[in-house]
KEKE-219817 format. One record per residue (C-alpha): x, y, z; chain. Coordinates in steps of 0.1 Angstrom, whole numbers, always signed. Example, Ala and Ser with C-alpha at 12.3 -4.5 7.8 and 13.67 -1.06 7.14 Angstrom:
REM residues 2
R    c1    c2    c3 chaine
R  +123   -45   +78      A
R  +137   -11   +71      A
//
This chain:
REM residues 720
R    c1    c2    c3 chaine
R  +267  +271  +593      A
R  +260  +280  +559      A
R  +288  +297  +539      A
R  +321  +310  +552      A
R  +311  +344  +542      A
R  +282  +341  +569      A
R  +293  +316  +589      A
R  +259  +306  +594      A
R  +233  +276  +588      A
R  +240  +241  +593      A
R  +268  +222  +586      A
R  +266  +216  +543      A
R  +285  +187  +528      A
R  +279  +153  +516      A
R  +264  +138  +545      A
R  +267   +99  +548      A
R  +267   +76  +515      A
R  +241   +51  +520      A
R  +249   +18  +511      A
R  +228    -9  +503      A
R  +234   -43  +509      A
R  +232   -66  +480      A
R  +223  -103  +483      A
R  +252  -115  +463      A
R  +260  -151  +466      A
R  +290  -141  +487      A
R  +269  -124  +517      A
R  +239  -154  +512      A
R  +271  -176  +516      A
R  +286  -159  +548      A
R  +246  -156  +558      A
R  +241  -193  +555      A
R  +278  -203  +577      A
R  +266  -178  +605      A
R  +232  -197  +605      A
R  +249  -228  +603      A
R  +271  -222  +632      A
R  +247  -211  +656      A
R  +222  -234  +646      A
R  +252  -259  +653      A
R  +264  -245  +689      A
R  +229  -246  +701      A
R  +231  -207  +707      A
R  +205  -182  +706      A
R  +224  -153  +692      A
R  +249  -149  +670      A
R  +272  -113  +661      A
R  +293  -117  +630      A
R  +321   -93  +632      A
R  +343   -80  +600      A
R  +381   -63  +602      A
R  +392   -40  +576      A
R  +427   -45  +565      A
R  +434   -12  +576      A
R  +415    -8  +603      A
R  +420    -8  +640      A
R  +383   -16  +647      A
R  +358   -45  +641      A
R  +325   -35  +623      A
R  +292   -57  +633      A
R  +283   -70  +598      A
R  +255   -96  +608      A
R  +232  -102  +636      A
R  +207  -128  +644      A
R  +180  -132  +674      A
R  +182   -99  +685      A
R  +171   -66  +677      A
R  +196   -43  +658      A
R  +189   -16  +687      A
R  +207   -41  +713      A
R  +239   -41  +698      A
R  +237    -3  +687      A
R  +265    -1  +713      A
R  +287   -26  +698      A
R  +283   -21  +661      A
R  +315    -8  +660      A
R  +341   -23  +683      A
R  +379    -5  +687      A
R  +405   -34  +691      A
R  +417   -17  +725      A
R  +381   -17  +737      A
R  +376   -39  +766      A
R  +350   -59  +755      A
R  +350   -99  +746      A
R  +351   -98  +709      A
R  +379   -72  +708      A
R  +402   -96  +732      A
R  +390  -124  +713      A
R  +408  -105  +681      A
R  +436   -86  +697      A
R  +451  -113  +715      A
R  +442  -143  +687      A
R  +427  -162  +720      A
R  +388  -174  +724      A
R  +370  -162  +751      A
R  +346  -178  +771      A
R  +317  -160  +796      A
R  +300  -186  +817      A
R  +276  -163  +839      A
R  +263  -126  +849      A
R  +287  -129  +877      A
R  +319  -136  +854      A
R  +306  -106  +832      A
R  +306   -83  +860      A
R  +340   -92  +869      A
R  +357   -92  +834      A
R  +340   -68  +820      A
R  +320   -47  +840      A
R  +310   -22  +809      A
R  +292   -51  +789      A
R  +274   -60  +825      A
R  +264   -26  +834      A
R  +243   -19  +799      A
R  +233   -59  +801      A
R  +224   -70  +834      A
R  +210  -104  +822      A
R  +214  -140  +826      A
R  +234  -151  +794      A
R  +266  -170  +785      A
R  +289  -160  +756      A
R  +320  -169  +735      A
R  +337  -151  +715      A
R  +361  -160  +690      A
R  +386  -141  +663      A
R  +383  -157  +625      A
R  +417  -156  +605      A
R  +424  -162  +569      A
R  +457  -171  +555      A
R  +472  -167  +595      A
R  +456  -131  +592      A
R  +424  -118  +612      A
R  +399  -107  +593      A
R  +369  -110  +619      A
R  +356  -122  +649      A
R  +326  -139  +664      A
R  +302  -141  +691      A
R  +277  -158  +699      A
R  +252  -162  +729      A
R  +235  -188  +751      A
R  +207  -188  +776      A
R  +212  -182  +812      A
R  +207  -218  +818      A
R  +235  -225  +796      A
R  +263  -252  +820      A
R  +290  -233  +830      A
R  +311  -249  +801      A
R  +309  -252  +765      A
R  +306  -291  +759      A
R  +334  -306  +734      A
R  +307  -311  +706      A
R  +296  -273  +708      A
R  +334  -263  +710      A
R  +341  -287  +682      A
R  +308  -265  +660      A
R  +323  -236  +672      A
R  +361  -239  +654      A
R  +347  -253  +626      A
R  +322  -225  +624      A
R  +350  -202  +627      A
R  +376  -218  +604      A
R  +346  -217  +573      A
R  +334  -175  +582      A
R  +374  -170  +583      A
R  +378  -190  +545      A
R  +347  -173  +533      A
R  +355  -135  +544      A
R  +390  -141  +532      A
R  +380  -155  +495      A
R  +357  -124  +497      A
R  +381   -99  +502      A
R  +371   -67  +497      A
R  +333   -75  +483      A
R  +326   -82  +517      A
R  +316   -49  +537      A
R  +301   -42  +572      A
R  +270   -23  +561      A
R  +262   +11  +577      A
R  +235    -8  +596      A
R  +239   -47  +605      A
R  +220   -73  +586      A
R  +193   -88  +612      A
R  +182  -128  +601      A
R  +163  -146  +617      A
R  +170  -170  +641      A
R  +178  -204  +621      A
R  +151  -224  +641      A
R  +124  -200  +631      A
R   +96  -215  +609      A
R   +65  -198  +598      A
R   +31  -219  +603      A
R   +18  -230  +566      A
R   -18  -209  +561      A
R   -38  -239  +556      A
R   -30  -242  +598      A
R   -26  -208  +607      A
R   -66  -202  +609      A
R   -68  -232  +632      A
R   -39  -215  +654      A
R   -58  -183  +658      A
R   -90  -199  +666      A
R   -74  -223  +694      A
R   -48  -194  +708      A
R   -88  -169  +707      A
R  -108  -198  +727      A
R   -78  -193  +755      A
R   -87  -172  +785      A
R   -71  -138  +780      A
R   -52  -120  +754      A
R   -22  -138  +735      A
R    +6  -115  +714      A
R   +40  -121  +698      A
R   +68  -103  +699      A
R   +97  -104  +672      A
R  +133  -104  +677      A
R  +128   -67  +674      A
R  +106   -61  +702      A
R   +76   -60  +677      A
R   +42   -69  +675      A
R   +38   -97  +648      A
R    +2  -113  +662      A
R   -23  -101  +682      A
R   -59  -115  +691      A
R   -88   -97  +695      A
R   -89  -100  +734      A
R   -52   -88  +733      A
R   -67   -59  +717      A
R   -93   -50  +738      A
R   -73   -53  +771      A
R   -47   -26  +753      A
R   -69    -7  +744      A
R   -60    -5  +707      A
R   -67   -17  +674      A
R   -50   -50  +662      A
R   -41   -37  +627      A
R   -24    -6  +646      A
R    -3   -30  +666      A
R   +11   -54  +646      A
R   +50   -39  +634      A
R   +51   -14  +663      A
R   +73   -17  +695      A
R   +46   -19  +727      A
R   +64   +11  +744      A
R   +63   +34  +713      A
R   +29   +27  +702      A
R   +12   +24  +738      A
R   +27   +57  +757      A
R   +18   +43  +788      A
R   +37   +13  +787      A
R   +68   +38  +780      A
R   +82   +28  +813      A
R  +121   +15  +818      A
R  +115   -13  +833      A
R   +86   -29  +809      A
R  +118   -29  +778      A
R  +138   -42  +803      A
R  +119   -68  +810      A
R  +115   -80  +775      A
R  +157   -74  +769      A
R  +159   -98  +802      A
R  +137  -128  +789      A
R  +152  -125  +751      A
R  +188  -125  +762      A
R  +185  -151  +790      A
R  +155  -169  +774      A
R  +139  -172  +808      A
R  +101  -168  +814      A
R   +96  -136  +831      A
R   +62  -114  +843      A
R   +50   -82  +853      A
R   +21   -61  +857      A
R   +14   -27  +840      A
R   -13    +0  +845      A
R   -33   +11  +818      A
R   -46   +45  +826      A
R   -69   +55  +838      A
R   -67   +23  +864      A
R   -69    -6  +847      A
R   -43   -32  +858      A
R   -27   -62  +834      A
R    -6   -87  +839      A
R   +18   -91  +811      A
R   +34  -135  +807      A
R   +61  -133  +786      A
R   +77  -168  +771      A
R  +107  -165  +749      A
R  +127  -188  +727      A
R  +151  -175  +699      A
R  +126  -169  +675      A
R  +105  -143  +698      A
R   +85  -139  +725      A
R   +51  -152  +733      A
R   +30  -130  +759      A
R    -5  -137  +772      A
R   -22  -109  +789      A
R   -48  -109  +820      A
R   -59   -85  +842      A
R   -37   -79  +869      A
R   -34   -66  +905      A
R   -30   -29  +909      A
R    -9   -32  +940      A
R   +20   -44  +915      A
R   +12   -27  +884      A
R   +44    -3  +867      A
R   +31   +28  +855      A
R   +44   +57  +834      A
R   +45   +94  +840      A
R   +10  +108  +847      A
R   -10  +107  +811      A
R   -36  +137  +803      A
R   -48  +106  +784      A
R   -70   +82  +795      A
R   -82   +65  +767      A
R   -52   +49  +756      A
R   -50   +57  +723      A
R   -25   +89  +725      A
R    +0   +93  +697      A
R   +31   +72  +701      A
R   +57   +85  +714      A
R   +85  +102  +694      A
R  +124   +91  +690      A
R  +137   +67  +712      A
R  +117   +51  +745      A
R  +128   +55  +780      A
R  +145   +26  +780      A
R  +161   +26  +748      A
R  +178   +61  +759      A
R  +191   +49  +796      A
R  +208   +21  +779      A
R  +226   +43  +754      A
R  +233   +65  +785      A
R  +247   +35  +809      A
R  +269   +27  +780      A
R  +281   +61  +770      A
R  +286   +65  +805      A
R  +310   +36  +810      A
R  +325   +42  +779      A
R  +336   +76  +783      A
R  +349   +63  +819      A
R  +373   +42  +803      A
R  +387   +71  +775      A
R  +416   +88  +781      A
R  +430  +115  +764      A
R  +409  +141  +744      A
R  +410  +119  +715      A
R  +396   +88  +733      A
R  +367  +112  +738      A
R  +354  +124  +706      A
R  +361   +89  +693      A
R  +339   +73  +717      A
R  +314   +99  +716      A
R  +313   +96  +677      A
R  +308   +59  +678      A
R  +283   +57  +706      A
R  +259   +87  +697      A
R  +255   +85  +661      A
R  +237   +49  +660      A
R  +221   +53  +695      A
R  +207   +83  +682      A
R  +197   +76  +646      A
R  +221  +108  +636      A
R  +234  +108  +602      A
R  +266  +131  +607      A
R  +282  +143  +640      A
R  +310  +174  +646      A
R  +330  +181  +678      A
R  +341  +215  +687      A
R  +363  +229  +712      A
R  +378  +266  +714      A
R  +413  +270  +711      A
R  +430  +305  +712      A
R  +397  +326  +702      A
R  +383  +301  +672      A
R  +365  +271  +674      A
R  +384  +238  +660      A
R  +365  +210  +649      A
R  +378  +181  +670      A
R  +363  +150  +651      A
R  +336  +147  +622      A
R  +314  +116  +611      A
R  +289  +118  +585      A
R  +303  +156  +566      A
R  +330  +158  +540      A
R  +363  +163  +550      A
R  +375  +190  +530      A
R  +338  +207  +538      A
R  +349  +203  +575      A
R  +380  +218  +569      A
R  +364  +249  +550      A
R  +342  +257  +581      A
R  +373  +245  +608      A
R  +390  +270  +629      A
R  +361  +297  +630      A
R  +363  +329  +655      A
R  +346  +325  +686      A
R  +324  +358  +670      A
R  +311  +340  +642      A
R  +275  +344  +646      A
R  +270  +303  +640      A
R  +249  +279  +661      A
R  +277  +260  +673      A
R  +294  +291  +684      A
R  +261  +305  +701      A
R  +258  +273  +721      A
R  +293  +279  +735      A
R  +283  +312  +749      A
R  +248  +308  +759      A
R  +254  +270  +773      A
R  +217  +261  +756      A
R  +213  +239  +732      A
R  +194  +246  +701      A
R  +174  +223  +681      A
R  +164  +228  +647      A
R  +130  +203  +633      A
R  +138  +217  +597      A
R  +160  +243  +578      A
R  +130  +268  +577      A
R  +131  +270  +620      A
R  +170  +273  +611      A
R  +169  +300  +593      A
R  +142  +319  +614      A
R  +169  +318  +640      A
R  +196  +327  +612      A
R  +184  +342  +582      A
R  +214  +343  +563      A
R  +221  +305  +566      A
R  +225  +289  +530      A
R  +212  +252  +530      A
R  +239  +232  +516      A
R  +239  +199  +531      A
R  +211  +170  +523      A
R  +202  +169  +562      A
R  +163  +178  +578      A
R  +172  +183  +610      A
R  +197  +201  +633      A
R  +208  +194  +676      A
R  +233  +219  +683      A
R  +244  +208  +721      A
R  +269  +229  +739      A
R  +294  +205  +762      A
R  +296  +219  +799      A
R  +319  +213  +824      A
R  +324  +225  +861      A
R  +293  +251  +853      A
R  +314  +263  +813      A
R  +313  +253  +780      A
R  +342  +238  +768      A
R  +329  +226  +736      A
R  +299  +221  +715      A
R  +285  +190  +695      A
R  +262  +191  +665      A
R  +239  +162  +658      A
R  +223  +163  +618      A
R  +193  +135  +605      A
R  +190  +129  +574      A
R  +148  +126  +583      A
R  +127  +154  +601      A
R  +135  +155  +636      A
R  +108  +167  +663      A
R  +129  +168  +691      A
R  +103  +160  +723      A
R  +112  +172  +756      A
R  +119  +138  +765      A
R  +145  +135  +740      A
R  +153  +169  +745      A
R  +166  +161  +782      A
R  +177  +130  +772      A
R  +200  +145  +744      A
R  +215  +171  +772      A
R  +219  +142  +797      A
R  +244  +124  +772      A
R  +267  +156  +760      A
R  +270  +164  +798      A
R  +286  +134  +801      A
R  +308  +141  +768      A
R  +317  +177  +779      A
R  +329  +164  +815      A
R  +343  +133  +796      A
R  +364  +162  +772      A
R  +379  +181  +804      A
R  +391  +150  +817      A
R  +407  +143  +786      A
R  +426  +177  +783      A
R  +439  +172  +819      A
R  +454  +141  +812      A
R  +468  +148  +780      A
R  +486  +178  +797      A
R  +495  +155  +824      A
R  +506  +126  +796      A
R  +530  +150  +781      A
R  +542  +171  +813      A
R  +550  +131  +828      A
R  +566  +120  +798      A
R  +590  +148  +788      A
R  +604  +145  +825      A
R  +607  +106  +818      A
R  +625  +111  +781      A
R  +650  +139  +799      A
R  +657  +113  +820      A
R  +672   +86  +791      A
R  +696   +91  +769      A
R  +690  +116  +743      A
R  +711   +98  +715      A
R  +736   +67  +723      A
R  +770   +75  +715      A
R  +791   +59  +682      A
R  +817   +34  +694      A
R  +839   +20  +669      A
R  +828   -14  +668      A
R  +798   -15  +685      A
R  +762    -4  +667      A
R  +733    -4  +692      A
R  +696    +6  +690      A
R  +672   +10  +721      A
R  +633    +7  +726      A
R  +611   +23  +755      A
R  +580   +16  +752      A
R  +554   +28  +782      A
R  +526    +4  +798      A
R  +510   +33  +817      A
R  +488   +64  +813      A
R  +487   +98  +822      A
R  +517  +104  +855      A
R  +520   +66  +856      A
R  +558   +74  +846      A
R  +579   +36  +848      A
R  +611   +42  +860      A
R  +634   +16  +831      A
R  +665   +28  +821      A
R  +692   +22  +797      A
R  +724   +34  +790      A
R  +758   +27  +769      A
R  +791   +45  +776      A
R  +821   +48  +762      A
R  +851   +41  +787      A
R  +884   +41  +760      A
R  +888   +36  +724      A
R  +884    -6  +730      A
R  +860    -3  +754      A
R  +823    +4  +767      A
R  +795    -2  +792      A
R  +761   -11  +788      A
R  +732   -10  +815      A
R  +698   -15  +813      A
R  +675   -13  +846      A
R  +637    -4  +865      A
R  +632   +11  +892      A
R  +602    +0  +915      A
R  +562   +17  +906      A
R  +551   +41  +881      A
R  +549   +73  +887      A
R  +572  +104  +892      A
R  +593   +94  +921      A
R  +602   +65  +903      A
R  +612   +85  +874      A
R  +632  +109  +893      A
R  +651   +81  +912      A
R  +655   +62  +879      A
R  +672   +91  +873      A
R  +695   +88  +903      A
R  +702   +57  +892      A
R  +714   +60  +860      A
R  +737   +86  +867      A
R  +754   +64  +894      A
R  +755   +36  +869      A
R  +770   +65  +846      A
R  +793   +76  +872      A
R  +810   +46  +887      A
R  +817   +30  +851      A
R  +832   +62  +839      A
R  +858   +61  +865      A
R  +866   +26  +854      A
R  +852    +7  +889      A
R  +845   -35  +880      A
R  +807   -45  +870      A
R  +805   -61  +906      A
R  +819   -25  +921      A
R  +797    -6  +899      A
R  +769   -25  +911      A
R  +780   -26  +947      A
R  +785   +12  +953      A
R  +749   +19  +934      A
R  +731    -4  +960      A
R  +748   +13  +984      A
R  +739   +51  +974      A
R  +704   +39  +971      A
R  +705   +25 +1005      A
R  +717   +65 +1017      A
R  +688   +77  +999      A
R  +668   +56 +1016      A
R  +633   +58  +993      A
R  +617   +30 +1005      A
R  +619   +16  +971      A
R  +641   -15  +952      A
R  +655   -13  +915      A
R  +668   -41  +894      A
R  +698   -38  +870      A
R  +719   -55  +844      A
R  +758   -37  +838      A
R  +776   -54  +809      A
R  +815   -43  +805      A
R  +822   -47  +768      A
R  +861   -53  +759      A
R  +867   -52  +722      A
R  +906   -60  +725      A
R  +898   -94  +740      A
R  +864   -99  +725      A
R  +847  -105  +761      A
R  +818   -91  +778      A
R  +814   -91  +816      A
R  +780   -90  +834      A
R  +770   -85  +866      A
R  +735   -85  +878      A
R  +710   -72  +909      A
R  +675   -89  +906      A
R  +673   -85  +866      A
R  +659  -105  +837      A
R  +693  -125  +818      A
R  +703  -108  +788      A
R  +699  -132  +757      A
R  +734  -137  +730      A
R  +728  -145  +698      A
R  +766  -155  +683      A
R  +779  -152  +648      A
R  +763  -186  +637      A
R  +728  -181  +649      A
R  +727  -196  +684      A
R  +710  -180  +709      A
R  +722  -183  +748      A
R  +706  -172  +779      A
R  +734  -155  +799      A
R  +724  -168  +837      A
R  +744  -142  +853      A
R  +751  -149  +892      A
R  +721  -141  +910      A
R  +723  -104  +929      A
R  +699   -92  +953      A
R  +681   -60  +941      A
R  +694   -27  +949      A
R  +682   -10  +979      A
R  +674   -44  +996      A
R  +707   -52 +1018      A
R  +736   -25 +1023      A
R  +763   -49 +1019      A
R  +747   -73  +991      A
R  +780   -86  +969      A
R  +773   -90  +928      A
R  +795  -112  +914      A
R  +801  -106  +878      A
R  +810  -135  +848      A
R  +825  -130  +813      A
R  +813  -140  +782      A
R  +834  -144  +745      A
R  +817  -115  +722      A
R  +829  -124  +692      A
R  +827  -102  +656      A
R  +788  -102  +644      A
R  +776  -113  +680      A
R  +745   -95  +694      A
R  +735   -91  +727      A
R  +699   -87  +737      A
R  +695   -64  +775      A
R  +657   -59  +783      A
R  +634   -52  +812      A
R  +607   -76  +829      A
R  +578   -57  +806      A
R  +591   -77  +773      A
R  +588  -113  +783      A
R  +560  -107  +813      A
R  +525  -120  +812      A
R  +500  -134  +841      A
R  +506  -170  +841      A
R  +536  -174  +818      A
R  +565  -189  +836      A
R  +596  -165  +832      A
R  +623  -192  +824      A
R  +598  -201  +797      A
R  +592  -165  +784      A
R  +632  -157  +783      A
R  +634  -190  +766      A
R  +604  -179  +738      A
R  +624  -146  +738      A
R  +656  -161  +728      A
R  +641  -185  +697      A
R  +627  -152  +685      A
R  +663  -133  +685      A
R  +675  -167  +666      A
R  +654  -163  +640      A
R  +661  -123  +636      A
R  +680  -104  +608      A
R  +710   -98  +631      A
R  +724   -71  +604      A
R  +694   -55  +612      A
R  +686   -42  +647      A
R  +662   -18  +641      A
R  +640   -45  +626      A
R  +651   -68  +653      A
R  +643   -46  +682      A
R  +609   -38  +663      A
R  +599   -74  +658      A
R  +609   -77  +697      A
R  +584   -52  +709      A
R  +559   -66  +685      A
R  +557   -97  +699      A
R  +554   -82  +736      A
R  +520   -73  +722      A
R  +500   -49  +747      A
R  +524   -51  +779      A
R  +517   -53  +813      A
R  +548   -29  +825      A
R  +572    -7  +806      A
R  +591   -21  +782      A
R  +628   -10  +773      A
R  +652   -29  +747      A
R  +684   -27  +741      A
R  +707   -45  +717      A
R  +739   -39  +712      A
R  +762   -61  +681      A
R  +797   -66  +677      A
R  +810   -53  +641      A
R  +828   -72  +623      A
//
């Protein structure tokens, strides 16, 4: 883009600062425990994991056995993200993937972009009771279905000495821009006095021998390996076979060596070098690499690439990423942007994903909004540069504005081809090269994306399509995100019109309320609450849900509440109120059940009264710190049986007692008896500031952690 004044050029600013990671006795120490650990487990990779004190995502620090371009996709890890590591950190719980199968059905992202036979545990590391990290590590396919109690027993202590060490390291230790890859810890390298009398017995074997790194890369190849690729050992050794032999640039060749690194299972497969020369590729891997000896093969089975106007075999490698390389990033992308909701889900997941699958150094998002163009999110670019260029008309004459209302992309190899297509651009930024990608949706462009690289750029056609291939996905990613964000707030303005918009002030009584959703977009819970003044001594308090999520249910709860409302207002019992409630939702006849808890509060005689239908127990804390669970008689939900009775009890509510109403969504979680929950629930109130409810009601929610319906609090404490 240039300057303001021409609103041309590429994006200036400061671009990324490279870091450089420093072998300081504190990473070599953190190094050496995540080599001792795996080494320890038995595994075959290991993915060290830091957790900034103010961050909500995990940043892949250290990697071994496996090539950085694997775990592109993971490098930077959301806590909310469904993936192992991130529930292994969220919920403080380890996590343990026996098989594909058990992937596939926990998380079905991971599977999709790794198809392959592996086990993995995952782990979160804690110093002084706070996370600071977590840890994964890998096994072989043939891995047994269970960790055994010595690998389990390596695998806390492994954890406790990372979490000690990244705690005592504070701040020094950083996740560095790109992960530190070590070697495996059972690698050795062969002494030279033997290594000659290697070659020569590997070279007197029939066929052609290679290894293969961690990375995918040549690190040996013998003479007859040579000849049957039809290339020159010294031009090998360091590449990757699929960039430096175009024709083995075919999808399933990388996968093929991703499948027998991760599940460490032999594996074969036959390739055709052109013009019809068929090999058959053995590969053997361990977690130090991969062995391969080469034959000729049968053409019947052989995989082939795209035609090649090449037949000797020697063309020039193939730029930016392989085939492979790119449908991975894709599947991944792909199920990522699945799970995003909300337009803000999108650019982050579209920042984190593209810029290391890509190699890009910075990244913008646009969208148009009332005749400018808005920058969405920015990686890599300086945020008050971003801010000089936000908010541009949509008549700037600007790449990213061109994009939007030609719906081609543009791709710039160096500022010179920039500024052929705009003379008046001003180069201000340190970048070489330039994608500017217009995001399209239902046949318009609702946005556009700009890709910068810090190195020259040549942008291939097969990058090229790839490139569009991905911000198609992002632009129909972005108009899912702006429907349900309209959606989120239509849904929940009709659910807070519904509660009460402030709770009135009763002489002696102070009471604070939480509602807290569990849903997205028109999932809309139907909890309620309520307090309400009945004379200058007295009050009423209700809390209650109303069967599914969505709007009927809000619309009844509605219904609901203002029966509640109305019957205790005209001064009817707790049972009554209860009673006549069922009954109208019987009339109504919805097909659907609601639970409720009414509490008659009498100041004069320092009682309560409560009366249930189908509804969690309220919890009392009293003036000295007890808690009680207040087993109400039980009552069948409302809308069950027409003539259902609900018998009510009373309860002493002495000066500086608090009483705790809730719905199921605080104390519910698979597998947790209820009676156990309530019980956890009521310790917890115990040990709260009772002269404080806001922080009480706070520290409540808190501990609900991510919940599994709608949650809604409400205390409620007797002055003294």
């Amino acid at each position: 883009m240039g300057t303001k004044r021409s609103h041309v050029g590429p994006f200036p600013g400061g671009g990324l600062t490279r870091r450089t990671t420093r072998l300081s006795t504190t990473t070599e120490t953190v190094d050496a425990a995540l080599l001792d650990v795996v080494r320890d487990c038995g595994a075959a990779r290991g993915l060290l994991y830091v957790l900034p004190r103010s961050g909500d995502a995990l940043r892949l620090r250290t990697l071994t056995g496996a090539p950085r371009e694997m775990a592109t996709p993971w490098t930077r890890v959301v806590l909310s993200d469904q993936v192992p590591v991130a529930d292994a950190v969220r919920e403080n719980r380890f996590v343990w993937i026996a098989d594909m199968e058990e992937m596939a059905r926990r998380y079905p992202r991971t599977a999709l972009v790794l198809p392959y036979a592996f086990a993995l545990a995952a782990a979160p590391l804690h110093a002084a009771g706070a996370p600071v990290g977590g840890l994964a590590l890998l096994w072989p396919g043939s891995h047994p279905p269970r960790l055994s109690d010595d690998e389990r027993a390596a695998l806390d202590a492994g954890c406790h000495r990372l979490g000690e060490l990244l705690g005592d390291a504070g701040e020094d230790v950083h996740a560095p821009e790109q992960p530190r890859i070590l070697p495996h810890p059972s690698y050795t390298r062969v002494p030279p006095a033997e290594a000659g009398e290697l070659t020569a017995f590997i070279a007197r074997l029939p066929g052609g021998a290679c290894a293969l790194d961690v990375t995918g890369r040549f690190t040996f190849v013998t003479p007859e390996a040579a000849r049957l690729l039809g290339a020159e050992a010294a031009d090998l050794i360091g590449t990757l076979p699929w960039e430096a032999l175009p024709w083995m640039d075919v999808p399933e060749i990388e996968d093929r060596y991703r499948s027998a690194l991760l599940s460490e299972q032999p594996t074969a497969f036959s390739a055709l070098r052109p013009p019809d020369r068929p090999l058959l590729f053995e590969l053997y891997p361990d977690p130090s690499g991969i062995s391969v000896r080469i034959t000729p093969g049968a053409p019947s089975q052989a995989l082939s690439s795209e035609p090649s106007r090449s037949t000797s075999g020697t063309a020039e490698p193939a730029a930016g990423p392989g085939r492979a390389g790119l449908l991975y990033h894709l599947m991944h992308l792909a199920g990522s942007l699945t799970e995003a909701v909300g337009v803000r889900d999108v650019v982050n997941q579209t920042a984190d994903q593209l810029m290391p699958a890509l190699g890009a150094t910075a990244i913008a998002l646009m969208a148009p909004r009332d005749g400018r163009l808005r920058i969405l999110c920015h990686r890599g670019y300086d945020a008050d540069l971003m801010q000089h260029f936000d908010d541009l008309p949509l008549t700037a004459d600007t790449p990213a504005v061109r994009v939007l209302d030609t719906c081609s992309p543009h791709f710039f190899a160096s500022f010179d081809e920039l500024q052929g297509t705009y003379p008046h651009a001003v180069h201000l930024d340190d970048k070489c090269s330039w994608a500017f990608l217009p995001l399209v949706a239902s046949g318009h462009a609702v946005g556009s994306l700009v890709l910068a690289y810090d190195r020259p750029q040549h942008f291939p056609p097969s990058e090229r399509a790839a490139l569009t291939a991905l911000v198609g996905l992002v632009g129909q990613a972005l108009e899912r995100g702006r429907l349900y964000d309209t959606q989120y707030a239509v849904a929940h303005r009709l659910q807070a019109a519904l509660l009460p918009r402030r709770l009135p002030e009763i002489p002696g009584l102070s009471a604070v309320a939480r509602y807290r959703p569990a849903g997205h977009g028109l999932e809309v819970g139907g909890d309620f609450y309520d307090l309400i003044r009945l004379g200058d001594t007295s009050a009423a308090a209700a809390i209650g849900d109303v069967q599914g999520h969505d709007v009927d249910a809000a619309a009844l709860m509605g219904q609901v509440r203002a029966a509640v409302h109305g019957h205790a207002a005209a001064g009817a019992a707790p049972g009554d109120v209860l009673g006549t409630t069922n009954r109208l939702l019987d009339d109504l006849d919805s097909g659907r059940f609601a639970s409720c808890l009414y509490a008659r509060i009498d100041l004069a005689r320092e009682s309560v009264c409560l009366a249930g239908a189908g509804h969690p127990p309220a919890v009392l804390r009293h003036p000295d710190g007890r808690t009680e669970v207040l087993r109400v008689p039980p009552g069948l939900l409302l809308g069950i049986e027409r003539t259902a009775e609900y018998p009510a009890v009373d309860v002493a509510f002495r000066p500086g007692a608090v009483l705790v109403l809730y719905t199921d969504g605080l104390i519910e979680r698979p597998g947790l008896d209820p009676d156990v929950a309530v019980d956890a629930l009521a310790e917890l109130v115990a040990r709260a500031d009772p002269t404080d409810l806001d922080d009480m009601a706070d520290r409540l929610v808190r501990h609900a952690g991510e919940p599994v319906d709608d949650v809604a609090l409400f205390l409620i404490r007797r002055g003294s």
